[in-house]
VOLOLO-784264 format. One record per atom (N, C-alpha, C): residue number from 1; atom name; x, y, z. Coordinates in Angstrom, 3 decimals, always signed. Each point is the difference from the previous one (the first is absolute). Layout:
BEGIN
SITE resi name     east    north       up
SITE  NUM   CA        X        Y        Z
...
//
This chain:
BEGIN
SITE resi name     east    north       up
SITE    1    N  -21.478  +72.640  -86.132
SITE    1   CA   -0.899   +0.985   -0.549
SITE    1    C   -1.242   +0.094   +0.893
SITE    2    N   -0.691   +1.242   +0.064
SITE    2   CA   -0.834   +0.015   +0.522
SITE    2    C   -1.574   +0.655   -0.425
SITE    3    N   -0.929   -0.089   +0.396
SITE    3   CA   -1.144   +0.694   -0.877
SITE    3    C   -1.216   +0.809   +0.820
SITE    4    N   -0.228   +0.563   -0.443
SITE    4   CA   -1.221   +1.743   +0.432
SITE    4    C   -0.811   -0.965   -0.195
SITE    5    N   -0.718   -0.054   +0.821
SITE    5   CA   -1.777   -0.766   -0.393
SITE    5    C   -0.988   +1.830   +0.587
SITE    6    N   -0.921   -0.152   -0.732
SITE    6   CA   -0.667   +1.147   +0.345
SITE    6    C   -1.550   -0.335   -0.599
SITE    7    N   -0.725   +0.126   +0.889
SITE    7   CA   -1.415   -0.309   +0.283
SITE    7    C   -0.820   +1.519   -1.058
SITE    8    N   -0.443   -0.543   -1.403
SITE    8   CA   -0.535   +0.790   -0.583
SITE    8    C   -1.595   +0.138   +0.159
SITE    9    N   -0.668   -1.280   -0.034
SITE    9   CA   -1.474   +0.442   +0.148
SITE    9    C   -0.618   -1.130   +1.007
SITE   10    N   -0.849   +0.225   +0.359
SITE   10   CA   -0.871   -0.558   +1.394
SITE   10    C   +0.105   -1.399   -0.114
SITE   11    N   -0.055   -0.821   +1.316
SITE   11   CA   -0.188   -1.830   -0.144
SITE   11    C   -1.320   +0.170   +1.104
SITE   12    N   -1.270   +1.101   -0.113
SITE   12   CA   -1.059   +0.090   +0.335
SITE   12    C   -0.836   -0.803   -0.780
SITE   13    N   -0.625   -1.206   -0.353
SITE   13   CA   -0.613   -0.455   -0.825
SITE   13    C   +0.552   -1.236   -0.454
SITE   14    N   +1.377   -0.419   +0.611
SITE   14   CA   +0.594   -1.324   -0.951
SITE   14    C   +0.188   -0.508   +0.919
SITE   15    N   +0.314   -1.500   -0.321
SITE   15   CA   +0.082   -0.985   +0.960
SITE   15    C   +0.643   -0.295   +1.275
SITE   16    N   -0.057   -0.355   +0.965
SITE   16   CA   -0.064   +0.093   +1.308
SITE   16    C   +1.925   -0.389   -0.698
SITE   17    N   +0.315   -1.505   -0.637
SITE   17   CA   +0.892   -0.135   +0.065
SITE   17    C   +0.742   +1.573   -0.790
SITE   18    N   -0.383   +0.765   -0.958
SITE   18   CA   +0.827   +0.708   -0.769
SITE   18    C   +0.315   +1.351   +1.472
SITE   19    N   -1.090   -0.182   +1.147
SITE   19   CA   +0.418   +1.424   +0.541
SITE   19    C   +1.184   -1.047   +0.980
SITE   20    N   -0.126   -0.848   +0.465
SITE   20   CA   +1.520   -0.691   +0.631
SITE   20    C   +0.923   +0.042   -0.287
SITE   21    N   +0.284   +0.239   -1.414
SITE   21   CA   +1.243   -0.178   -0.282
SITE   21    C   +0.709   +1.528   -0.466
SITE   22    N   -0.966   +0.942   +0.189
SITE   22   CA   +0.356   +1.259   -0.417
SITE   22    C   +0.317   +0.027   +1.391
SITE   23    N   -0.723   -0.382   +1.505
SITE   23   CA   +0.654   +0.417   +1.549
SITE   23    C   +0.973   -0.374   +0.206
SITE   24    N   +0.184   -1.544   -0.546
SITE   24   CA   +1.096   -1.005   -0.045
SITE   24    C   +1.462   +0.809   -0.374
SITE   25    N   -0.284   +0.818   -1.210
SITE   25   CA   +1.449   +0.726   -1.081
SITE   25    C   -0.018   +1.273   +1.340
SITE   26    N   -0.597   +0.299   +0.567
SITE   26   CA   +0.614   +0.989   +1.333
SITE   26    C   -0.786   +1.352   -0.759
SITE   27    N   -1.211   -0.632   -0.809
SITE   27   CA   -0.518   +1.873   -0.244
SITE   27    C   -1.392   +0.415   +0.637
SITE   28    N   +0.429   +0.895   +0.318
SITE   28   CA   -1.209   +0.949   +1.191
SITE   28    C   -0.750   +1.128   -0.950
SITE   29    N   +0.652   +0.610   -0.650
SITE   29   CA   -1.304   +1.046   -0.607
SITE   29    C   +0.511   -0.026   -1.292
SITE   30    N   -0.884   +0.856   -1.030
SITE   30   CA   +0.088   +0.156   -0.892
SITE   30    C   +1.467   +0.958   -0.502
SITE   31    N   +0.672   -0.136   -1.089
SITE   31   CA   +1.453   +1.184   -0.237
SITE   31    C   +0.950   -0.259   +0.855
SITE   32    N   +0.068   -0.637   +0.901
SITE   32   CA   +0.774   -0.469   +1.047
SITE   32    C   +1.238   -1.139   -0.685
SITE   33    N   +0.841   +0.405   -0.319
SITE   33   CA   +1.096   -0.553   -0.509
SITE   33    C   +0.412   -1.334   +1.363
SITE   34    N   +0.644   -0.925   -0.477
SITE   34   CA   +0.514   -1.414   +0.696
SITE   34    C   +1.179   -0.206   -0.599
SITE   35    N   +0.898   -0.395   +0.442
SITE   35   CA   +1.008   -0.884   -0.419
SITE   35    C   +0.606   -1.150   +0.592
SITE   36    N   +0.009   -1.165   -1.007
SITE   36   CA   +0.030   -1.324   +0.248
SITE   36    C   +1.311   -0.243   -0.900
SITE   37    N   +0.666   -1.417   +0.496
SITE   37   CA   +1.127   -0.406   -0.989
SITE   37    C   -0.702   -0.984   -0.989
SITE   38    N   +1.024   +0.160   -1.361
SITE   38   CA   -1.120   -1.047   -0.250
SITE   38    C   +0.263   -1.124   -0.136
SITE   39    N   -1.173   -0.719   +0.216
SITE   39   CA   +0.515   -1.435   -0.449
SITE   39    C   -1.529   -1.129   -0.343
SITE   40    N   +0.444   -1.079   -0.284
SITE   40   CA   -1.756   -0.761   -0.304
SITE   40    C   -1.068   -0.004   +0.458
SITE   41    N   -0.460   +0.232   +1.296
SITE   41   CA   -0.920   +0.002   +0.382
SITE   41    C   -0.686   +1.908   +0.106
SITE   42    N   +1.142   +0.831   +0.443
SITE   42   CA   -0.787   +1.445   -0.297
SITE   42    C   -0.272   +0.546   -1.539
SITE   43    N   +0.670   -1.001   -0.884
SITE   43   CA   -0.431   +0.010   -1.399
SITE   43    C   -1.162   -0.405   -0.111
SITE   44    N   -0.301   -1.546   +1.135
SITE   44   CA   -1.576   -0.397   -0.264
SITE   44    C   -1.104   +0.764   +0.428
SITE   45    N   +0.671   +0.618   +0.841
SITE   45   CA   -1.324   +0.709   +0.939
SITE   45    C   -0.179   +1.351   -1.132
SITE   46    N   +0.792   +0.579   -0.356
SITE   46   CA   -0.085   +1.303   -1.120
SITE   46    C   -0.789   -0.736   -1.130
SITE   47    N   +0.008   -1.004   -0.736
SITE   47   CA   -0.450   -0.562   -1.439
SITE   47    C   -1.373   -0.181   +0.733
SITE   48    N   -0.475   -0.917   +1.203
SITE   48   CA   -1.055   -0.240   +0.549
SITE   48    C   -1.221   +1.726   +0.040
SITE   49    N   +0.691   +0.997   +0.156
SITE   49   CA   -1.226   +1.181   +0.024
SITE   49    C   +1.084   +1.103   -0.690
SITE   50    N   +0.358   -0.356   -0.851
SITE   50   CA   +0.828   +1.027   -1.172
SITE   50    C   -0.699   +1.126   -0.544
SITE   51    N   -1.613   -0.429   -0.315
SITE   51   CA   -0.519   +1.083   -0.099
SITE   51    C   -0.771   +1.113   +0.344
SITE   52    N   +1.095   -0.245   +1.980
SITE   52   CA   -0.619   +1.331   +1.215
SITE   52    C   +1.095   +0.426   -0.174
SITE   53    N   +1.590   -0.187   -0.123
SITE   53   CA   +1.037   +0.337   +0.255
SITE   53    C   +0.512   +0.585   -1.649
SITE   54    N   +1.007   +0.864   +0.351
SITE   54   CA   +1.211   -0.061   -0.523
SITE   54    C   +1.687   -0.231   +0.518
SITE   55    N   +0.800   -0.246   -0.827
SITE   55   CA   +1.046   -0.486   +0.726
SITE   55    C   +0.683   +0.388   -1.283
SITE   56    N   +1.628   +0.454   +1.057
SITE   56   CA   +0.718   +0.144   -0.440
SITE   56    C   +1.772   -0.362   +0.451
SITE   57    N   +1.002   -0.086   -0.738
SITE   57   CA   +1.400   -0.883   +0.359
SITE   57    C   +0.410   +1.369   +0.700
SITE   58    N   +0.761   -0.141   +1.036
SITE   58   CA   +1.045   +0.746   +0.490
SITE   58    C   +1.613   -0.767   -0.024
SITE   59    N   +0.841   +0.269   -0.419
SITE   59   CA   +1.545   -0.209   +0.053
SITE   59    C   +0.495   +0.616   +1.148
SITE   60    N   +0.973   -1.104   +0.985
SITE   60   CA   +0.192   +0.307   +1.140
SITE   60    C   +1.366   +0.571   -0.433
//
């Protein structure tokens, strides 16, 4: 399975670590859809700033 991560509102203002791990998940601008497989650790990095993102499952 795989999942849409998509960068909803700014990591202008939050912690040095919360904007790393949004560069880290491979996102560059805002609406800009990603897709990652998933597994434990891109689960951690999504739960870690869950509330810049939304995400969603894709079925391969």
């Amino acid at each position: 399975m795989k999942l849409a991560i998509v960068q909803r509102r700014s990591a202008i203002g939050k912690s040095r670590d919360q904007q790393e791990t949004i560069r880290a998940l491979g996102i560059r601008r805002l609406n800009e859809p990603v897709v990652h497989l998933d597994s434990p650790q891109i689960r951690g990095m999504i739960r870690k700033v869950s509330h810049l993102l939304s995400v969603r499952q894709i079925e391969n």
